[in-house]
ZAROTOR-253528 format. One record per residue (C-alpha): residue number from 0; residue in one letter; x, y, z. Coordinates in Angstrom, 1 decimal. Layout:
% ZAROTOR-253528
seq/type/c1/c2/c3
NUM/a/X/Y/Z
...
//
This chain:
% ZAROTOR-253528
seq/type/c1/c2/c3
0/x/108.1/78.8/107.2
1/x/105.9/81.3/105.8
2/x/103.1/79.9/103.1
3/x/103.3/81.9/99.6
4/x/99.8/83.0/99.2
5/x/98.7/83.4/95.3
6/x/97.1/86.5/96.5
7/x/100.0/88.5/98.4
8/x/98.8/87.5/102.1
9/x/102.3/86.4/103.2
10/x/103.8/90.2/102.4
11/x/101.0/92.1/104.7
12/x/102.8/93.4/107.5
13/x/99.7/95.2/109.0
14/x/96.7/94.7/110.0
15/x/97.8/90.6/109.7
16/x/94.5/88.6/107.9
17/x/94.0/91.5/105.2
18/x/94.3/90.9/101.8
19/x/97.5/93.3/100.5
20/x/95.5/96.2/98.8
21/x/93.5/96.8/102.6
22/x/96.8/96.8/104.7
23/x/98.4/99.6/106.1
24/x/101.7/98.0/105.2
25/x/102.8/95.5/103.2
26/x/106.7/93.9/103.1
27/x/108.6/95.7/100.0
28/x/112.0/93.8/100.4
29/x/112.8/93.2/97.0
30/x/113.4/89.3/97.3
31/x/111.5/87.3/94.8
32/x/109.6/84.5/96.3
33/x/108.6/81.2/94.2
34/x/105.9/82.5/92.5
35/x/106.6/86.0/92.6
36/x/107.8/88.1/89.7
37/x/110.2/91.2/90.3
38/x/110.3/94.0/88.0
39/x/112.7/96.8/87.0
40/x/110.3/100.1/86.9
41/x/110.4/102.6/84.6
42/x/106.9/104.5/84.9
43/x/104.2/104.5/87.1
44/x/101.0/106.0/85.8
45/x/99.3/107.4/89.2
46/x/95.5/106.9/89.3
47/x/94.0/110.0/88.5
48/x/91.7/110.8/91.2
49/x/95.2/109.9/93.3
50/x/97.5/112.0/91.2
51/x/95.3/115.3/91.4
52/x/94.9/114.9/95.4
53/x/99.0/114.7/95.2
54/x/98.6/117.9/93.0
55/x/96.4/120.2/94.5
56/x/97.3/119.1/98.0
57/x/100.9/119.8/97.1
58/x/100.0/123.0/94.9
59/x/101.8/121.6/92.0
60/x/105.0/122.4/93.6
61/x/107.0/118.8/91.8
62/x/109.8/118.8/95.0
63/x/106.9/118.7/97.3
64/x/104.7/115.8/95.2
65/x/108.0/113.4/94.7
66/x/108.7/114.1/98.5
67/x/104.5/112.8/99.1
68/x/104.8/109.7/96.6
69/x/108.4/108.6/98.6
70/x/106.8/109.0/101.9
71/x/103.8/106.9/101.1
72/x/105.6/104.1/99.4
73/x/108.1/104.8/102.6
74/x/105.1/104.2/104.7
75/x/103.2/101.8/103.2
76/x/105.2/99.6/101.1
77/x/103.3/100.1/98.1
78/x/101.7/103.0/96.1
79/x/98.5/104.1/98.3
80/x/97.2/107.2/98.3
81/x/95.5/107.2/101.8
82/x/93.1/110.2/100.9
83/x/91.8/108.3/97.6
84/x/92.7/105.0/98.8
85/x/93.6/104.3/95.1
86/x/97.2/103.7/93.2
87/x/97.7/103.2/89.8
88/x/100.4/100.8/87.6
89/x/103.6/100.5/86.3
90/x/105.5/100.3/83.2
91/x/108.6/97.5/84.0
92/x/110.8/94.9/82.7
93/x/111.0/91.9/84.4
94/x/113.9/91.0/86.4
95/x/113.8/87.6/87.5
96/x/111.1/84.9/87.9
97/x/110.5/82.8/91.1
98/x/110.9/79.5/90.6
99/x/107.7/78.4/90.6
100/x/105.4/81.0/89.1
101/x/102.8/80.4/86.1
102/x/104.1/82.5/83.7
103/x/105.2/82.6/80.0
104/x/107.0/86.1/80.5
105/x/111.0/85.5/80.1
106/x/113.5/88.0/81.5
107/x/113.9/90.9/80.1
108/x/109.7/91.0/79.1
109/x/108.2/95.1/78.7
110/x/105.2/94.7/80.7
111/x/102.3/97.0/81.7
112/x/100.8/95.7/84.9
113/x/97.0/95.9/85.3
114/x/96.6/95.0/88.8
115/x/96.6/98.6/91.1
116/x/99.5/100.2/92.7
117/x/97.3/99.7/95.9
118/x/98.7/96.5/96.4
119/x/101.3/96.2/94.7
120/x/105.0/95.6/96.4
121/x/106.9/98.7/95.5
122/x/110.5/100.1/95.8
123/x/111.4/103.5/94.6
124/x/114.8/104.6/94.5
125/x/114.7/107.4/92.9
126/x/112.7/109.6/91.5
127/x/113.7/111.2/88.1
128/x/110.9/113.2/87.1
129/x/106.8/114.1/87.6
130/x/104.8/114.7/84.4
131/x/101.5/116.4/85.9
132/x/99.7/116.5/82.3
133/x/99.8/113.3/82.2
134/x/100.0/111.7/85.6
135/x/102.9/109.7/85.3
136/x/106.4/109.5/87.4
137/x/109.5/108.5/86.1
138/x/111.8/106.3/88.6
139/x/114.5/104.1/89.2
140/x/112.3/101.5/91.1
141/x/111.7/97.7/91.5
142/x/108.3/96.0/92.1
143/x/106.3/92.4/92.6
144/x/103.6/91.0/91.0
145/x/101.8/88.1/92.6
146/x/100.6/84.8/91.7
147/x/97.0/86.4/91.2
148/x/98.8/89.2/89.8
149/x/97.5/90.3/85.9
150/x/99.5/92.0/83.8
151/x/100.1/93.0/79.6
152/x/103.2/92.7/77.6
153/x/103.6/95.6/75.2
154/x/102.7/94.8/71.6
155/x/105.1/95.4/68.8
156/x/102.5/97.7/67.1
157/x/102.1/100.6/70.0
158/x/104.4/102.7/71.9
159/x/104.8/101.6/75.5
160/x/103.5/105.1/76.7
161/x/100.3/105.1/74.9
162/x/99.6/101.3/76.2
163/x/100.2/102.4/80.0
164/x/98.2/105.0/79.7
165/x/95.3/103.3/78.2
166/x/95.2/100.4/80.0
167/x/95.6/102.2/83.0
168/x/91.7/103.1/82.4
169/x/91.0/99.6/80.6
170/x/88.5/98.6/82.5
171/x/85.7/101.1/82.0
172/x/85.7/101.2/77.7
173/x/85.3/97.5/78.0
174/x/82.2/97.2/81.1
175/x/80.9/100.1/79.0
176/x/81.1/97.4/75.5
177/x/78.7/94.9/78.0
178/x/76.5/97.7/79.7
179/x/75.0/100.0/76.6
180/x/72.7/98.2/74.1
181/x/71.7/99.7/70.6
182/x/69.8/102.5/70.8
183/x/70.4/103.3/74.5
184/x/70.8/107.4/75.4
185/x/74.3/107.5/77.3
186/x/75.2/110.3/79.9
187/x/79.0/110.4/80.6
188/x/80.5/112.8/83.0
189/x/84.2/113.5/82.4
190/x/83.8/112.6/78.8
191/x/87.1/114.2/77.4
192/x/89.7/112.7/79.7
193/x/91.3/109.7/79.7
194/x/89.1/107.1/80.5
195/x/86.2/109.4/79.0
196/x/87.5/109.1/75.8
197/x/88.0/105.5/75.5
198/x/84.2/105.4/77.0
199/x/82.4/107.7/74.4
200/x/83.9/105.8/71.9
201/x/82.9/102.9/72.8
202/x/79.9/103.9/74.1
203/x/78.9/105.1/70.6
204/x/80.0/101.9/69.2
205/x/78.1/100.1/71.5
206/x/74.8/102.4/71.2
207/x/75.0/102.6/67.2
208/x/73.4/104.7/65.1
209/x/70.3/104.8/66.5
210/x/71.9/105.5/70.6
211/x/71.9/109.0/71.7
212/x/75.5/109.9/72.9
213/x/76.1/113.0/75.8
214/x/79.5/114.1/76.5
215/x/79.6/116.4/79.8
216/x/82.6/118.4/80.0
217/x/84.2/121.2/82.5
218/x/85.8/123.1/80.2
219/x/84.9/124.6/76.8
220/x/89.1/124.1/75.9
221/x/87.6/120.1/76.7
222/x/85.6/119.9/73.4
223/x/87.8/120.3/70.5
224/x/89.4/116.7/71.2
225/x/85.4/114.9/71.5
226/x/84.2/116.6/68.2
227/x/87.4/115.3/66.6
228/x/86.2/112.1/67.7
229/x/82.8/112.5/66.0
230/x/80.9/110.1/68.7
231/x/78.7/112.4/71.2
232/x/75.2/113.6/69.7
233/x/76.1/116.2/72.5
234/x/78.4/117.8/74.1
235/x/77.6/119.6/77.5
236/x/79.8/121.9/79.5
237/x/78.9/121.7/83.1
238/x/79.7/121.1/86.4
239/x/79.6/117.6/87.5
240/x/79.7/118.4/91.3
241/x/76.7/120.6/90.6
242/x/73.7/117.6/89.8
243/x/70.6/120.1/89.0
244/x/72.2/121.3/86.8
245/x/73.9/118.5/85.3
246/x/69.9/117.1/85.3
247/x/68.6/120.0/83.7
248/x/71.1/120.5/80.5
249/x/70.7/116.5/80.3
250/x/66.9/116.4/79.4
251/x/67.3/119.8/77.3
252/x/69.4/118.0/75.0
253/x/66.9/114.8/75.0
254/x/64.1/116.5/74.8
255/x/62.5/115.8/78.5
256/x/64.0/112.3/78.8
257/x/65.9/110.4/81.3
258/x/68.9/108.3/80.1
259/x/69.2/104.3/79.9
260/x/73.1/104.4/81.1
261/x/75.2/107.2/82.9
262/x/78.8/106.8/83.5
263/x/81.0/108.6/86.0
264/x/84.3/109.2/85.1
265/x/85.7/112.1/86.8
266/x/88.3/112.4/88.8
267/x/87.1/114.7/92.0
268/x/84.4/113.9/94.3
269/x/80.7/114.7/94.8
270/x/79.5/113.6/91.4
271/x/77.5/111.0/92.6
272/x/74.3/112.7/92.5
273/x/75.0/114.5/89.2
274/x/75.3/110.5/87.4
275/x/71.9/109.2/89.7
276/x/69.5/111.8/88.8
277/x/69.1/112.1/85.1
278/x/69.3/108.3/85.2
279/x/65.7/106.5/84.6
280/x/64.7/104.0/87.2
281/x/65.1/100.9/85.3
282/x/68.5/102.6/84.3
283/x/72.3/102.3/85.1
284/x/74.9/103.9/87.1
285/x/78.3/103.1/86.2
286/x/81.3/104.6/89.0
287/x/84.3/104.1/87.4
288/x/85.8/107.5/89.2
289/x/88.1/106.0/92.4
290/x/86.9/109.1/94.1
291/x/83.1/108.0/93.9
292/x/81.4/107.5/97.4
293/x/79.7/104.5/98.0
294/x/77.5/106.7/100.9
295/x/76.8/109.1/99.1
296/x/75.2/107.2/95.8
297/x/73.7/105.1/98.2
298/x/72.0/107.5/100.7
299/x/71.6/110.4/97.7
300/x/69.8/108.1/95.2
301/x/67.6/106.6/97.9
302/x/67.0/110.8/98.9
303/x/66.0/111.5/95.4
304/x/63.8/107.9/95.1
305/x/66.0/107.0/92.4
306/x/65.8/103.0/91.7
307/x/68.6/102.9/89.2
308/x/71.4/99.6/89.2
309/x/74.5/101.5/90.8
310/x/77.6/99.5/89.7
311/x/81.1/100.4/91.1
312/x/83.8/99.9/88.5
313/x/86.2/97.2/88.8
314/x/89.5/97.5/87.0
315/x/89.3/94.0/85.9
316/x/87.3/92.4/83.5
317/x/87.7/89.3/81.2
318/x/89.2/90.5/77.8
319/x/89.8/94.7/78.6
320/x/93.8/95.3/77.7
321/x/92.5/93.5/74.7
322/x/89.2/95.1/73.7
323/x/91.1/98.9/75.0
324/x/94.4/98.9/72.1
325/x/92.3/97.4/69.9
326/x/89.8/101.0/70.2
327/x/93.2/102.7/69.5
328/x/94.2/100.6/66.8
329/x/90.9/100.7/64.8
330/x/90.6/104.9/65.2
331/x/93.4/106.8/64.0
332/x/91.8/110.2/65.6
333/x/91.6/108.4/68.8
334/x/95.0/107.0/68.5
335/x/96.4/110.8/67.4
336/x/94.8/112.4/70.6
337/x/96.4/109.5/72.9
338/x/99.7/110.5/71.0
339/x/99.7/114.2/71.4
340/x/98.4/113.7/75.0
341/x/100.2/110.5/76.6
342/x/103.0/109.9/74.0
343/x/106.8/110.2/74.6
344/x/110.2/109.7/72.7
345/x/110.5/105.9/73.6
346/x/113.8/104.5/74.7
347/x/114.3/100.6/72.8
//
């Protein structure tokens, strides 16, 4: 008889002694075990460093990115991109309860989960439509949570869109509520999306009124949304793959100095460098970006002599669904921005 594992072990198919979100494949039969929760699936909301691999690799044709996202849950069991390695989470219901499991949900529950895609036992059947705006896909699916599995009911007061979608990203607003101290100077790359919304607010909550708050963006269309917001001292449009100059624009707008804390939330690779360099020494890099490479921030800060903390993001930490909807709740502008960008007629 096969031993439930709290942590998914017993559905890894291959390589055997992996935990689920390293396998190759992982068993996606739809049978809940004793401490395993199934889920009806409405929306999965695709990583974002996942989603625009499946975009651009698939030139936005939507045929051709369903037919990738079937073949990799096909292939794998679960929702892995192997390029990014990352997944995302799902928007569900829950369907039945194992007999065993440590849970107050009750059938029928609306639940966001906030453990990744990556290793997460999925089941499409169908899927009924790609939003690329907003990285999500609509299905017909079914999928498991573990024992070890963490997850958030949908509150009353929010719709169930605007909660995926920003607890999707929970993770970084509420490392960024623990990193940046009053009066820190804050660099944050990819400062009007998602997650780098949630961050520059926060990050200016966190800094006070005494913090220095920089906002790097792409795209001058980018900046209308962060001056609504009223929480960068300065808003930079730049290049994040491009470091030097990332660096230079950086101490023009501080007048010649380095930053305490620089955050990396992009969603395309080789940024590293551009978050490591106009960092100070006894400063922090935070990767939040699933396409960050750990070689490359290793090897490119040591290349630069650069003795900064480098901390990789982890989608988990103690209190973030929490600390994240409460950020929407408290700023209306905030709130209006998720709702013209995430929102969507909800069905009851």
């Amino acid at each position: 008889m096969i031993s439930i594992s709290p942590y998914g072990t017993h559905r890894v198919i291959h390589p055997i002694g992996v935990l689920p979100q390293a396998a190759q494949k992982i068993d996606n039969s739809m049978v809940c075990q004793e401490t395993e929760i199934l889920f009806d699936v409405e929306t999965l909301n695709i990583d974002s460093a996942s989603f625009t691999q499946i975009r651009q690799s698939c030139k936005s044709d939507l045929e051709k990115m369903k037919k990738m996202i079937l073949q990799i849950v096909e292939e794998r069991g679960k929702m892995q991109n192997p390029v990014t390695g990352s997944g995302g989470m799902f928007l569900g219901r829950v369907k039945e309860i194992g007999r065993d499991a440590n849970t107050q949900l009750q059938i029928g529950d609306r639940v966001a989960s906030l453990v990744s895609l990556s290793l997460t036992p999925l089941k499409i059947h169908k899927i009924k439509s790609i939003d690329i705006h907003k990285d999500t896909v609509e299905v017909d699916a079914e999928a498991i949570l573990f024992e070890s599995g963490i997850y958030a009911k949908i509150p009353d007061d929010l719709p169930p869109s605007i909660v995926l979608s920003a607890l999707d990203v929970c993770g970084a607003p509420a490392q960024v509520e623990r990193l940046v101290k009053p009066g820190n100077t804050v660099l944050i790359l990819g400062a009007a999306g998602k997650s780098g919304l949630l961050v520059s607010y926060q990050a200016r909550k966190s800094a006070g009124k005494d913090g220095f708050v920089i906002g790097v963006i792409n795209d001058e269309r980018q900046k209308n949304d962060l001056e609504m917001l009223q929480v960068c001292d300065a808003i930079l449009v730049a290049d994040a793959t491009n470091p030097v100059e990332i660096y230079e624009k950086t101490l023009q707008v501080t007048n010649g100095q380095l930053v305490d804390v620089s955050i990396n939330v992009v969603n395309v690779p080789n940024t590293e460098m551009s978050a490591i360099l106009p960092t100070k020494d006894e400063g922090i890099v935070y990767f939040f970006s699933m396409a960050t490479s750990f070689s490359r921030a290793a090897l490119g800060a040591e290349g630069v002599g650069k003795e900064c903390k480098m901390m990789i993001g982890n989608g988990y930490t103690a209190g973030h669904a929490a600390l994240t909807l409460q950020l929407l709740r408290e700023s209306d502008v905030l709130m209006a921005i998720f709702k013209r960008r995430y929102g969507k007629e909800e069905k009851r």
